[in-house]
Each structure stands twice: as C-alpha cells, then as structure tokens.
PyMOL commands that place a pseudoatom at each C-alpha (Angstrom):
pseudoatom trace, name=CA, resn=UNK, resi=1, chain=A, elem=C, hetatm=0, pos=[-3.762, -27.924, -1.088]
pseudoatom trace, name=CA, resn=UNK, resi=2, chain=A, elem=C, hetatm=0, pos=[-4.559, -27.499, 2.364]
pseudoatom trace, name=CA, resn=UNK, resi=3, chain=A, elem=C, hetatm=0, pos=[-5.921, -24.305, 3.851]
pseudoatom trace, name=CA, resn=UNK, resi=4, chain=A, elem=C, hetatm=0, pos=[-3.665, -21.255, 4.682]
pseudoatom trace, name=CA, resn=UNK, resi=5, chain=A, elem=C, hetatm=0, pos=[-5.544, -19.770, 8.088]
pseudoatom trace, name=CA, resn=UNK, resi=6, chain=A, elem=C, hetatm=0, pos=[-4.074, -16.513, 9.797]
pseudoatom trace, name=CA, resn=UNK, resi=7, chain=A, elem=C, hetatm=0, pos=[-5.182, -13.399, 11.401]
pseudoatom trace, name=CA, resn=UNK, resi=8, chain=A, elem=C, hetatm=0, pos=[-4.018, -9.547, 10.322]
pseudoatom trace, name=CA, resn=UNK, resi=9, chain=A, elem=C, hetatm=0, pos=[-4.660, -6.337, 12.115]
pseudoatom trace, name=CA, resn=UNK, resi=10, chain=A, elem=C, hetatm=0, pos=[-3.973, -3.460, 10.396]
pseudoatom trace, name=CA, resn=UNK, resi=11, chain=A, elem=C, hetatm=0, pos=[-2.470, -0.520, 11.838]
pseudoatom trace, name=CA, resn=UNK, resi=12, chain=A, elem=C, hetatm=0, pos=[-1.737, 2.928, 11.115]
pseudoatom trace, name=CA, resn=UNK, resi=13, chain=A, elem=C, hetatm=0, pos=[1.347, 2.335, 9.943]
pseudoatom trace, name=CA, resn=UNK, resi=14, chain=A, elem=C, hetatm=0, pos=[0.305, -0.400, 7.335]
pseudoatom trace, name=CA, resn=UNK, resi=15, chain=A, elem=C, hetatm=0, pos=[-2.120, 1.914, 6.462]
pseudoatom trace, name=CA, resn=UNK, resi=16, chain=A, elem=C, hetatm=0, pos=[0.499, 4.460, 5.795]
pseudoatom trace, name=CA, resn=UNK, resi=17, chain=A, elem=C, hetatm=0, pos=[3.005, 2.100, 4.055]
pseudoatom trace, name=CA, resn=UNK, resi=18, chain=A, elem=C, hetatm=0, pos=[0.179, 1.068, 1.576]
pseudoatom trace, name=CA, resn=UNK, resi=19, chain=A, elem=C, hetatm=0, pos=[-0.834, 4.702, 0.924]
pseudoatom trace, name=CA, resn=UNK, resi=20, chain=A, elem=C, hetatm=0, pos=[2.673, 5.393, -0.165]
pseudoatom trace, name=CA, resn=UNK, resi=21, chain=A, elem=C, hetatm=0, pos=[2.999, 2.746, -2.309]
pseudoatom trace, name=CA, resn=UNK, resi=22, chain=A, elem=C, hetatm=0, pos=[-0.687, 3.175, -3.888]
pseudoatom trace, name=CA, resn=UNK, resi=23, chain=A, elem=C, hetatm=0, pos=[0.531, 7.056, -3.846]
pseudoatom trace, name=CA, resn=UNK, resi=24, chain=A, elem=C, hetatm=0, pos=[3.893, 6.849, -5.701]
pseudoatom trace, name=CA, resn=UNK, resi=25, chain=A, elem=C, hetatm=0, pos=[3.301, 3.945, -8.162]
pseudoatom trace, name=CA, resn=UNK, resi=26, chain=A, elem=C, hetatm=0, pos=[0.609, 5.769, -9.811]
pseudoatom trace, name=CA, resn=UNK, resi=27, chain=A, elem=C, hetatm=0, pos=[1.110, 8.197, -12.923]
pseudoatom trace, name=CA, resn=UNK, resi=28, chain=A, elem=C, hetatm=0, pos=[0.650, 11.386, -9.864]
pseudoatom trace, name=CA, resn=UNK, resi=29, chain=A, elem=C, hetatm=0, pos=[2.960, 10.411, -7.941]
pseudoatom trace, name=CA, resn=UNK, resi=30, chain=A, elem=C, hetatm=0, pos=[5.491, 10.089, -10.524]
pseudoatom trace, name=CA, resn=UNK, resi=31, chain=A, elem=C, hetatm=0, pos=[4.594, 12.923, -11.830]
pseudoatom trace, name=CA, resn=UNK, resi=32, chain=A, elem=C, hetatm=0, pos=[5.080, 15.219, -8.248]
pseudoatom trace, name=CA, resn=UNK, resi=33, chain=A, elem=C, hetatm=0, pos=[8.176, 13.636, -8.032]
pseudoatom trace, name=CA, resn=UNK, resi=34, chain=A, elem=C, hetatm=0, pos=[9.468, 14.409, -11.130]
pseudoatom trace, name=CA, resn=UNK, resi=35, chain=A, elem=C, hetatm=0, pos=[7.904, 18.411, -10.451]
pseudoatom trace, name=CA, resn=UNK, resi=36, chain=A, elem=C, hetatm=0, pos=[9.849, 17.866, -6.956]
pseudoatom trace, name=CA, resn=UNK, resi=37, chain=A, elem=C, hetatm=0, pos=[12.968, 16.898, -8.695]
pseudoatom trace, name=CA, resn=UNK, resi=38, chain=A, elem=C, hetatm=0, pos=[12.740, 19.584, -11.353]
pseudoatom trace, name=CA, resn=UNK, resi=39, chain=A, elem=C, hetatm=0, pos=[11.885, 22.089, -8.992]
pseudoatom trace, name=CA, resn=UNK, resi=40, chain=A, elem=C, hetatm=0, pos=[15.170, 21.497, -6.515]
pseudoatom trace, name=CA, resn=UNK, resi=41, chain=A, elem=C, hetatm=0, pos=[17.167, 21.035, -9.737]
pseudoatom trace, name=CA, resn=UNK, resi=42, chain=A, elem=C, hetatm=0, pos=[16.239, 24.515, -11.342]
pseudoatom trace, name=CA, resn=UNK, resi=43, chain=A, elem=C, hetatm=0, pos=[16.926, 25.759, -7.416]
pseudoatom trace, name=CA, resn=UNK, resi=44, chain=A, elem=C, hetatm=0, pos=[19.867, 24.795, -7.478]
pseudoatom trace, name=CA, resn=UNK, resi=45, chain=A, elem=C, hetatm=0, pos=[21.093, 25.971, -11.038]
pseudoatom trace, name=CA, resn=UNK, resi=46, chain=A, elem=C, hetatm=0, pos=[19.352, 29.569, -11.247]
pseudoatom trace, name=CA, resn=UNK, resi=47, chain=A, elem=C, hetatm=0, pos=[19.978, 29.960, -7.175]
pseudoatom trace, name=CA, resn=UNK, resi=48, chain=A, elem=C, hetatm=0, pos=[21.603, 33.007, -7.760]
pseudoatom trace, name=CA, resn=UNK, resi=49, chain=A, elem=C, hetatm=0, pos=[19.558, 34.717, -10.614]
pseudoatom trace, name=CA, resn=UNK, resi=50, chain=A, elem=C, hetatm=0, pos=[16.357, 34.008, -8.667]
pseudoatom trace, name=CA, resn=UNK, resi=51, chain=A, elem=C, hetatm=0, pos=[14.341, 36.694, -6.428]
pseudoatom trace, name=CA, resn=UNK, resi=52, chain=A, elem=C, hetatm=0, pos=[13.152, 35.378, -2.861]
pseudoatom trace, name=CA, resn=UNK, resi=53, chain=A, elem=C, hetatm=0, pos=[9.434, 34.885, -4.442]
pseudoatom trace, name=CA, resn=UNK, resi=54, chain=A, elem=C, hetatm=0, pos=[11.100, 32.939, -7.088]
pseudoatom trace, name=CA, resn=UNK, resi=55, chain=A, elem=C, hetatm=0, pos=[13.512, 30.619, -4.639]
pseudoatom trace, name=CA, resn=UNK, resi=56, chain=A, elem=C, hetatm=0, pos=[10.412, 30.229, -2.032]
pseudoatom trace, name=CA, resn=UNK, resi=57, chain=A, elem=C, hetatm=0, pos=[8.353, 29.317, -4.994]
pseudoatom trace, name=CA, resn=UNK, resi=58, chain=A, elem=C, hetatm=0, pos=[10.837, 26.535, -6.317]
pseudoatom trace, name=CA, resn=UNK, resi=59, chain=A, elem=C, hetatm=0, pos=[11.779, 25.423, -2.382]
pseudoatom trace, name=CA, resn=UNK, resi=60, chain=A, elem=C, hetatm=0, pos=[7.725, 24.980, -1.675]
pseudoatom trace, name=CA, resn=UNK, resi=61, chain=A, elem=C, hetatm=0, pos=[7.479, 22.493, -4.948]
pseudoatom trace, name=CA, resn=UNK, resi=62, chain=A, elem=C, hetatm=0, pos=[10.486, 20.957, -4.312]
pseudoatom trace, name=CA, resn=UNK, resi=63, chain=A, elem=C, hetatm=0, pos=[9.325, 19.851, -0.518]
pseudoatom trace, name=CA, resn=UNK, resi=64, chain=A, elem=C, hetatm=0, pos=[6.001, 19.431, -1.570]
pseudoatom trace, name=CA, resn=UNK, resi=65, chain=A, elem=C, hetatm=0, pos=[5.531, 16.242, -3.116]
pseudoatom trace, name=CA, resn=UNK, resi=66, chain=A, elem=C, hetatm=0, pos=[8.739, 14.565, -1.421]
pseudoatom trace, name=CA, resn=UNK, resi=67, chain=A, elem=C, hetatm=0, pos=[8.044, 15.690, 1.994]
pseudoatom trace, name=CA, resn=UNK, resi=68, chain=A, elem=C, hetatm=0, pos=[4.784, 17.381, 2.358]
pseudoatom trace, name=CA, resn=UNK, resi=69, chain=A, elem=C, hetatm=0, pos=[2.733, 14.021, 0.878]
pseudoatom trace, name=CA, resn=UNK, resi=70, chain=A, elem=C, hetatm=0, pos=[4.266, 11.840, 3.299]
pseudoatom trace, name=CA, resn=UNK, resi=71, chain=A, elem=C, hetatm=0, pos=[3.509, 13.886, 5.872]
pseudoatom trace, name=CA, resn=UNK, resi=72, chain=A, elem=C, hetatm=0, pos=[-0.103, 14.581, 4.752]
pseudoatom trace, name=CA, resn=UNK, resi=73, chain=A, elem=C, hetatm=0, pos=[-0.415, 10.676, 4.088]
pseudoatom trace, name=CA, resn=UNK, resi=74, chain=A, elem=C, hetatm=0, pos=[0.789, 9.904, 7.678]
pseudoatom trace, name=CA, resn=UNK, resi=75, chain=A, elem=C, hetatm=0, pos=[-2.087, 12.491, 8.815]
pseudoatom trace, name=CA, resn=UNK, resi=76, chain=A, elem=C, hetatm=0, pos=[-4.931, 10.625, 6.681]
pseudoatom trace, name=CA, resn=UNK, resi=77, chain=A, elem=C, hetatm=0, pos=[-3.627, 6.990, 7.828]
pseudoatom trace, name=CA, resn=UNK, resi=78, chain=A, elem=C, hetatm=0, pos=[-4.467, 7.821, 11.251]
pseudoatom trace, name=CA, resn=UNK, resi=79, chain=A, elem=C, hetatm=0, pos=[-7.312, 9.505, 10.786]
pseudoatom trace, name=CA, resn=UNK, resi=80, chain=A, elem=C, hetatm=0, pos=[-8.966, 6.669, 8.628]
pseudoatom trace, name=CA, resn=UNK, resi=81, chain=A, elem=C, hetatm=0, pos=[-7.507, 3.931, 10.996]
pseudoatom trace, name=CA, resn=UNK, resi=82, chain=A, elem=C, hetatm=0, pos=[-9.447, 6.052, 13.893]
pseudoatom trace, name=CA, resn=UNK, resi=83, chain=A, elem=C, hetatm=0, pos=[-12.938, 6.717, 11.948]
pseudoatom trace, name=CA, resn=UNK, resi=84, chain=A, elem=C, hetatm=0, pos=[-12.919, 3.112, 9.962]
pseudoatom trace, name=CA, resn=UNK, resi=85, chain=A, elem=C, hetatm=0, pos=[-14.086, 0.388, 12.752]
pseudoatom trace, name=CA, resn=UNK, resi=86, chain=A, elem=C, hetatm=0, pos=[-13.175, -2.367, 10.309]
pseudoatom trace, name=CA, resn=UNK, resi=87, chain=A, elem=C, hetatm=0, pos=[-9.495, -1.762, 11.482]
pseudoatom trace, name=CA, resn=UNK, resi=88, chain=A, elem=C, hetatm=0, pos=[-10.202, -1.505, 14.886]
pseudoatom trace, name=CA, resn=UNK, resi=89, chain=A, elem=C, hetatm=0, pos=[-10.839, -5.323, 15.387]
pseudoatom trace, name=CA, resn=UNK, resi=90, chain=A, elem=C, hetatm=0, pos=[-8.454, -8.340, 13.468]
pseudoatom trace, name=CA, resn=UNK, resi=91, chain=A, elem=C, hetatm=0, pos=[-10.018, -10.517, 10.460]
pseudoatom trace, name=CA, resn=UNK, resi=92, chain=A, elem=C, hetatm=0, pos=[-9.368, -13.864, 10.426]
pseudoatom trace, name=CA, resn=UNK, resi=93, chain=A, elem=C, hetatm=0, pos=[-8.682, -15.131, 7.223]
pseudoatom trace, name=CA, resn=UNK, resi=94, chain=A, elem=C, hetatm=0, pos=[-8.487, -18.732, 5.281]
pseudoatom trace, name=CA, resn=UNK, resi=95, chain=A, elem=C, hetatm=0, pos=[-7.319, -18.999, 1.904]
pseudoatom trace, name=CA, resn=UNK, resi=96, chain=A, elem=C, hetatm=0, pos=[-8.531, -22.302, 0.038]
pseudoatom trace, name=CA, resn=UNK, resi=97, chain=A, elem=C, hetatm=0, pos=[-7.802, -23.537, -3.306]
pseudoatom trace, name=CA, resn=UNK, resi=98, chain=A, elem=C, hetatm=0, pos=[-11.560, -22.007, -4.084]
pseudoatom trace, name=CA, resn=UNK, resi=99, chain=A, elem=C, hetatm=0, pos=[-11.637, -18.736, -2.477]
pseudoatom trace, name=CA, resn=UNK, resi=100, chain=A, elem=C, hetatm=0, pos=[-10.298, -16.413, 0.435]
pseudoatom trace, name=CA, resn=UNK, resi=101, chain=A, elem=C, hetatm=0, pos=[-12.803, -16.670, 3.842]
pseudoatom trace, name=CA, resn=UNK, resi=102, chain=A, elem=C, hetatm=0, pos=[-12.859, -13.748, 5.926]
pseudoatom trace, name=CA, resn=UNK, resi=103, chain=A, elem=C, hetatm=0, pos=[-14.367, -13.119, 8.709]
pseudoatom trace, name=CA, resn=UNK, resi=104, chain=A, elem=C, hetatm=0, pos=[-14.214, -10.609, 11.428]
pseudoatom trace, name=CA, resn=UNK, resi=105, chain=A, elem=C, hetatm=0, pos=[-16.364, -10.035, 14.854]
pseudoatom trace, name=CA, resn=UNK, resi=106, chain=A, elem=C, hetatm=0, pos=[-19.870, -11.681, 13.260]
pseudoatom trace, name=CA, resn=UNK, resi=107, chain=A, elem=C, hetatm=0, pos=[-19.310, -10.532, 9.394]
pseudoatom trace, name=CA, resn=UNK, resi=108, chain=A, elem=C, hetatm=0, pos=[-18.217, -13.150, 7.381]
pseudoatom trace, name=CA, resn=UNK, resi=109, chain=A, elem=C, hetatm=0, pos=[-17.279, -12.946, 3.427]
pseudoatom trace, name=CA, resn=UNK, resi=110, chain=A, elem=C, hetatm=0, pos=[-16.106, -14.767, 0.716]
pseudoatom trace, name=CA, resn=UNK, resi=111, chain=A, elem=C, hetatm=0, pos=[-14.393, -14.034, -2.133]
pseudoatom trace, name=CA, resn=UNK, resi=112, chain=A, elem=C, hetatm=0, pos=[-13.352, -16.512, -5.199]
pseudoatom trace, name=CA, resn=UNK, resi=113, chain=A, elem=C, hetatm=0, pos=[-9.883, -16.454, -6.753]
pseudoatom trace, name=CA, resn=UNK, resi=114, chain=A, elem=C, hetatm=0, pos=[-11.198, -14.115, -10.319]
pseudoatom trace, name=CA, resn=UNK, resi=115, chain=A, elem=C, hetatm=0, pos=[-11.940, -11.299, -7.965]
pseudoatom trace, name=CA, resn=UNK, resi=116, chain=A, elem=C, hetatm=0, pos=[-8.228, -10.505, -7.465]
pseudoatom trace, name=CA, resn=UNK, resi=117, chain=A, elem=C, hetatm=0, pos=[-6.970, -8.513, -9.654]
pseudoatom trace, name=CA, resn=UNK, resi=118, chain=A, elem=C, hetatm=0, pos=[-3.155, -8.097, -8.249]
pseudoatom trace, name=CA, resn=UNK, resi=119, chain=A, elem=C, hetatm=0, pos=[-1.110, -8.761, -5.345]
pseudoatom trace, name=CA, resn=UNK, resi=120, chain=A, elem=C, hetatm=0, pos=[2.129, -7.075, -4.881]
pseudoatom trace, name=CA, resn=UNK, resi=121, chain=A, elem=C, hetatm=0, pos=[4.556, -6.684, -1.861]
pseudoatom trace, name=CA, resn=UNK, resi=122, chain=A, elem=C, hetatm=0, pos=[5.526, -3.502, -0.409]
pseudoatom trace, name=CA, resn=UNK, resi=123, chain=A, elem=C, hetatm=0, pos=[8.665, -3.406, 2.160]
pseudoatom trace, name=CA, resn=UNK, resi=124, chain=A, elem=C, hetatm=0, pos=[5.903, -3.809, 5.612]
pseudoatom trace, name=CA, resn=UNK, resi=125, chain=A, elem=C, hetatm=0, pos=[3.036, -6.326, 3.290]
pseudoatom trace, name=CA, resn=UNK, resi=126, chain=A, elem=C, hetatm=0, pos=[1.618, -8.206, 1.115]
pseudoatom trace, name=CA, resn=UNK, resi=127, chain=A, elem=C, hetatm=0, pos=[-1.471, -6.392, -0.603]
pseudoatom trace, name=CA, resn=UNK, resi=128, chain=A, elem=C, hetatm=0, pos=[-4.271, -8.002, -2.466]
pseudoatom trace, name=CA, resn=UNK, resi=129, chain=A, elem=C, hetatm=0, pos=[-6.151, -5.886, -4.749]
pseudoatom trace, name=CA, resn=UNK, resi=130, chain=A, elem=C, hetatm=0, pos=[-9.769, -6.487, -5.446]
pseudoatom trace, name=CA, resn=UNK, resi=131, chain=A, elem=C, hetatm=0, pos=[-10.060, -3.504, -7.399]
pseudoatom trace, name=CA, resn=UNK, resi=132, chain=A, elem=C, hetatm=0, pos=[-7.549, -0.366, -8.288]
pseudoatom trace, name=CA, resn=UNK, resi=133, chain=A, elem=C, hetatm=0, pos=[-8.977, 1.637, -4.789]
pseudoatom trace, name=CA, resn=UNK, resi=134, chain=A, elem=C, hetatm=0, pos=[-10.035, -1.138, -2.649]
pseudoatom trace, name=CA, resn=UNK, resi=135, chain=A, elem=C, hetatm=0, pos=[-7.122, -3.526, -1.387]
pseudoatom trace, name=CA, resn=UNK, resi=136, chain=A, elem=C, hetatm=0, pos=[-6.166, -6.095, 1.497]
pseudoatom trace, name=CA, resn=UNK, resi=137, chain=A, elem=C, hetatm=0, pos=[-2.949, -5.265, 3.785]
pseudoatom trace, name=CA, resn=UNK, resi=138, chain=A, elem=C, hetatm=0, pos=[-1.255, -8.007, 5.143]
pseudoatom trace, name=CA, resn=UNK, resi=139, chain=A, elem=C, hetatm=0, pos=[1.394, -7.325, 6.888]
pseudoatom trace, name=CA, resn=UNK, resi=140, chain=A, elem=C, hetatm=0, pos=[4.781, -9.337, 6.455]
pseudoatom trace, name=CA, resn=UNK, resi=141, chain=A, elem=C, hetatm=0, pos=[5.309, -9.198, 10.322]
pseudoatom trace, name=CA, resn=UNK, resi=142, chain=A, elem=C, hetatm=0, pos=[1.695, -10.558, 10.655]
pseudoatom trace, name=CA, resn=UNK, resi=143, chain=A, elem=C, hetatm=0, pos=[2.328, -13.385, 8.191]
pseudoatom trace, name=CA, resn=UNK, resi=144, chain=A, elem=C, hetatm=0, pos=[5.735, -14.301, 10.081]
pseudoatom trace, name=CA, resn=UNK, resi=145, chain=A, elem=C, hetatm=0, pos=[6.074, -18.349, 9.690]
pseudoatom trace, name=CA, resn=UNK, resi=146, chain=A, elem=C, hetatm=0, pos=[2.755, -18.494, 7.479]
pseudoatom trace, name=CA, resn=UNK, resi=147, chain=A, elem=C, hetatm=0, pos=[4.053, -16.332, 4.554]
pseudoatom trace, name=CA, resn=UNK, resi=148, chain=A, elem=C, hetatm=0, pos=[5.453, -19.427, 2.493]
pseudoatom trace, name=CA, resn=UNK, resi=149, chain=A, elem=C, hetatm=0, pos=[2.381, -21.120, 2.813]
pseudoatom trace, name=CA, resn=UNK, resi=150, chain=A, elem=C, hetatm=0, pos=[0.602, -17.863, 1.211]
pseudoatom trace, name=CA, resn=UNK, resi=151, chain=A, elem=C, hetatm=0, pos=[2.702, -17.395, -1.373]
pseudoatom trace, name=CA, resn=UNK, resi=152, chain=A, elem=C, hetatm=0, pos=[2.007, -20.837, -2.329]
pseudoatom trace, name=CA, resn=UNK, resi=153, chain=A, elem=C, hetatm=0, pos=[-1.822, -20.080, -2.034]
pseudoatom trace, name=CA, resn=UNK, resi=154, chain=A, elem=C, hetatm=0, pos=[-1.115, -17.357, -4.041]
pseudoatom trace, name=CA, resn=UNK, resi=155, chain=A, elem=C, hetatm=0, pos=[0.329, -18.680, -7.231]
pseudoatom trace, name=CA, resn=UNK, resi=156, chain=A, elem=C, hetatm=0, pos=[-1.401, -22.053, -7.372]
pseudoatom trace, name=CA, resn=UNK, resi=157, chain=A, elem=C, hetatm=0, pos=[-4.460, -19.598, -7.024]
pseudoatom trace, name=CA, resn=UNK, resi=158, chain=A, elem=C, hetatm=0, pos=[-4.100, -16.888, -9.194]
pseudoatom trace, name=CA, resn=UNK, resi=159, chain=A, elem=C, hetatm=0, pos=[-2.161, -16.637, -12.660]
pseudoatom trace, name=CA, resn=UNK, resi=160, chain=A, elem=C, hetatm=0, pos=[1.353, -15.719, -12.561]
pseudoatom trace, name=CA, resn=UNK, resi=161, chain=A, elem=C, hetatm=0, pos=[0.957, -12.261, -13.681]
pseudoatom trace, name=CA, resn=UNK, resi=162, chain=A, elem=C, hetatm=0, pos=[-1.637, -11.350, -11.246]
pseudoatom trace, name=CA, resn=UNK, resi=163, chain=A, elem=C, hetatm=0, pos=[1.572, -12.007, -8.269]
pseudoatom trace, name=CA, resn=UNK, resi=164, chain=A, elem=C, hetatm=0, pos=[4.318, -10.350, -7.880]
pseudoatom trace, name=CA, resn=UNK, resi=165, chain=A, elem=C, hetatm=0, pos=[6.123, -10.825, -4.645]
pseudoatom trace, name=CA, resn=UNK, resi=166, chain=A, elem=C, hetatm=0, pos=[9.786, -9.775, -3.496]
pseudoatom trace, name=CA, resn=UNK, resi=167, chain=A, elem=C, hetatm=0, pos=[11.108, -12.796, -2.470]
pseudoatom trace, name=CA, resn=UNK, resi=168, chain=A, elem=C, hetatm=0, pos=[9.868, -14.863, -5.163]
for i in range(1, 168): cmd.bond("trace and resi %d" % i, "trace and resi %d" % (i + 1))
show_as sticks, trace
zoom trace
C-alpha cells in the first residue's frame, strides 16, 4: 500500500469540536444532559408551584450543562490552542502500512499501528486516539481529496473495531 502523506493544523475550532465530542460521549456528559433535561422538564411541569429560588435553581441546571459547557469548552479551546505551541505550527504526517510518521518543525515521531486504540469521526474530523485523553485531530476539511486514501490506511491498518468512520 503506498504511503498516505498530508499536513493538518489544528485550530481552535477543531479543538473545540473534539472537546465536545470527548465531552458528551463520556458517562458526564450524558449524565449533565440528562440533569439538564430533567431540570427544564420539572421547570416546566411544577412552573407554577415553584418559588423564584426554586425556578432560578431549576433554570441554572437546565442551562448549565447544555449551554454553559459549550461555552466554557469554547473558552478552554482557545486558551489551550494559545498556551500549547504544538498547535501553533502544522505536522506533517505519513501513514505507512507499518506506522504513522509525524513530524513537525525539527521533532519527528513514530508511532506503530498497536498504539491506536480508536479512531472515530466527529462532524469537522477524523480523531485518532492513542490513549482515552491524548488524541490526533484531523480535520475533514484538511484531509479534502486525501481522506479516501486514509480511510483505506486506516482499515487495512488497524482492526475493524478499532474504526469507525461516518461515511464508511
């Protein structure tokens, strides 16, 4: 299989997309917005019976883990895309049948095929997990005419339950 090469630079708002994702697919996130959900619901059912304290109360959960997360999520995105240098500059990467090559400025790094544990798709990328925390982004937009080739990569690479991608 010949080599996949392309180049991904990862910005705030990839950052965001894949802290939503990594946010709301785990068991908190669920959980807030089930709380959210239950909160809005009991609003709107006991609305009347309620005092002010009660209805802020119920109002402040309800917003909090629908809107309030995003919002705080947005926040940290930028502020990690500012302090983390390893976004400000573009790694170049080449997927073999072996291992994935990266390299970026004068670092270079390898990593073979076992090390991945998952890659899923979000709606903006494709994200490659090494680990449940630590992850690459690669942005669909980014990927534009190479994305067939990767998906390729991807599945003669890694087992079939290790990839799941939308438009596969």
């Amino acid at each position: 299989m010949e080599p996949v090469t392309f180049k991904i630079h990862v910005s705030k708002e990839d950052l965001f997309d894949f802290m939503l994702y990594h946010n709301y697919h785990s068991m908190q996130g669920g959980l807030g917005v089930l709380i959210s959900a239950g909160a809005l619901i009991l609003l709107i059912v006991r609305f009347r019976t309620l005092t002010p304290g009660q209805a802020t109360a119920l109002v402040v959960l309800a917003l909090a883990f629908t809107v309030f997360t995003p919002l705080i999520l947005r926040y940290r995105a930028g502020r990690q895309e500012k302090r983390n240098t390893s976004f400000h500059h573009p790694i170049l990467y080449e997927l073999t049948g072996q291992e994935m090559v990266l390299t970026q400025d004068e670092a270079h790094a390898k990593i073979a095929w076992p090390s991945v544990q998952k890659v899923i798709e979000t709606r903006r990328s494709v994200i490659v997990y090494l680990s449940p925390v630590r992850a690459f982004i690669w942005p669909r937009t980014q990927l534009a005419d190479q994305y067939k080739a990767v998906e390729d990569m991807l599945k003669a690479c890694l087992e079939p339950k290790k990839v799941k991608l939308k438009r596969t």
